[in-house]
Phi, psi and omega in degrees: 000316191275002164281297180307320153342286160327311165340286180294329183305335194276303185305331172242017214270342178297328185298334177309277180334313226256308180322300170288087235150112184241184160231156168232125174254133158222214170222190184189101184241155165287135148304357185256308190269327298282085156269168179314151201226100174255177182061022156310165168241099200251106183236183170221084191301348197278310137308356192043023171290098181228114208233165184243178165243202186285140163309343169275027182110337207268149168183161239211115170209123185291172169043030179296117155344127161286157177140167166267132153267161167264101182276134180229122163239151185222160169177122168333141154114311192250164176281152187289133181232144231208115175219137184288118170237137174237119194261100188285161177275115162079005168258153150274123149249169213222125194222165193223096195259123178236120156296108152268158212258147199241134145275123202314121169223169191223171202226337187199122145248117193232146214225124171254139168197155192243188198258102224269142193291109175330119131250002156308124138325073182287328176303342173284161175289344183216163208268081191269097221267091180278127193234130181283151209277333176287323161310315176299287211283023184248012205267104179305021170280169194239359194246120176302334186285332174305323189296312177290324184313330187244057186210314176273139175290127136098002171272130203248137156199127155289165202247115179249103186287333193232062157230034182051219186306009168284343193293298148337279178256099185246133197285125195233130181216179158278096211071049185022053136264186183307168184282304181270021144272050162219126189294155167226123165239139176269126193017064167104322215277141160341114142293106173335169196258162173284182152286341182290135151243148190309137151215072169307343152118132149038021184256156155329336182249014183301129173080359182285175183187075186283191135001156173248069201267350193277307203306344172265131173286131183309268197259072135241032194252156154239334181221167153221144189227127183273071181277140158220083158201190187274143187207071145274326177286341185252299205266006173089202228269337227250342207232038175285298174281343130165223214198105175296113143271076171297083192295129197252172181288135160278342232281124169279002160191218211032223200166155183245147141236148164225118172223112211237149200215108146212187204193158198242127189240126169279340191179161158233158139236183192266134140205140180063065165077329178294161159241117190265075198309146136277143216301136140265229198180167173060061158280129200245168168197154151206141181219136197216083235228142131237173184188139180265150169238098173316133162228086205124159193281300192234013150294167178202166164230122140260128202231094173258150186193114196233148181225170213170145189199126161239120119326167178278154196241107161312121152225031171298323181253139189213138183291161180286339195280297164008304186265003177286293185283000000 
């Protein structure tokens, strides 16, 4: 008798519990602009409830207790701001928050560095960079040409979204200059010219007609070797701005996978303990193997092979503080 009791006592006692339960929608504006404010952080810590909002401002947190709370919002940039909300069983409240943007001040900066290992080639007559294959993989870029952009001095290549086939093959050069006054050798040997010609409208590179350097895969390079000064006199007129080598991998056996992924997130939030990604956007993949093949007493094939995919980057909507900096 005193089980079945319990029973009911319990069974009626849940519809209650779920009824005493409120929702809170709000917004979350700058003071100074007040436009929305996303990727805030809006918890009630006391509940361990916690959500970010939307890039126009807004959020939304289901299943709050009724009774009053502390609600914290938090965002770089701005002062934490901390408010009493009071919550009905079975109502929305509805809050209206404005952040003011708080300024940085530092009392000591102090900038440590250590002393990094020379790849300049000093024995040479011109100033030449051997940059090592561990240095290339450490790089998150997924494009070789992005990869030499943040390894090589004075190598310039830009992103053309709407210029057709630059988009592909895009020109890239040394010290801004044309793209095919930079010599490119695949181990020692000539690189073909691309089919693209350069046409910028009255520039310097109008009519060039470099190199494809995007079409090699990053691992399959073991070294890149840099002059970055003019060799016209030994490799003719195409060496103006200097000279790319690209040294590939030998290994007559073993093998690499490389796989590198990345996206841009507006946000996670929380709600009832779950966790809910918003949608994002510019998501990179790439995947990439090499591998050697013996032929043979001291023949070999090494074989490399990459595939890549960017999606598109929205960026019509932008946080306030982001365009404030």
């Amino acid at each position: 008798m005193f089980r079945r009791g319990f029973l009911i006592l319990a069974l009626a006692a849940m519809p209650t519990t779920a009824l005493a339960q409120g929702t809170i929608d709000g917004v979350v504006r700058s003071a100074d602009t007040g436009l929305g404010v996303g990727t805030a952080r809006v918890a009630i810590p006391a509940l361990d409830f916690v959500t970010f909002t939307n890039p126009n401002g807004t959020f939304t947190i289901a299943g709050v207790a009724s009774g009053t709370h502390t609600l914290e919002v938090r965002l770089i940039g701005y002062r934490v701001l901390t408010r009493e909300v009071t919550v009905s069983s079975g109502q929305t409240t509805n809050l209206e928050l404005a952040l003011d943007v708080a300024a940085f001040a530092l009392d000591e900066l102090v900038v440590v560095g250590s002393r990094t290992r020379p790849r300049t080639v000093t024995e040479s007559m011109v100033p030449v960079d051997v940059i090592p294959v561990g240095e290339i993989a450490r790089q998150a870029e997924t494009n070789i040409d992005f990869l030499l952009r943040n390894v090589v001095p004075s190598y310039n290549v830009n992103i053309q979204p709407i210029s057709d086939a630059a988009t592909i093959t895009r020109p890239a050069n040394l010290r801004g200059l044309a793209s095919d006054h930079t010599l490119v050798l695949i181990n020692g040997k000539r690189r073909h010219r691309g089919a693209v010609i350069t046409w910028l409208g009255a520039g310097l590179s109008d009519g060039a007609q470099g190199p494809d350097i995007g079409s090699i895969p990053g691992i399959a390079l073991r070294q890149v070797e840099v002059l970055r000064d003019g060799a016209s006199a030994q490799y003719g007129s195409d060496a103006i701005a200097g000279v790319l080598n690209f040294q590939l991998k030998n290994n007559r056996s073993g093998g690499s996978i490389q796989v590198k992924q990345g996206q841009h997130y507006d946000g996670v939030e929380f709600v009832d303990g779950a966790e809910r990604s918003w949608a994002g956007r510019g998501r990179s993949v790439s995947v990439a193997s090499n591998f050697g093949i013996p032929l043979g007493e001291y023949g070999f094939a090494n074989l490399s092979v990459e595939y890549g995919n960017q999606e598109p980057t929205d960026r019509a909507i932008q946080r306030d503080d982001a365009a404030a900096l």
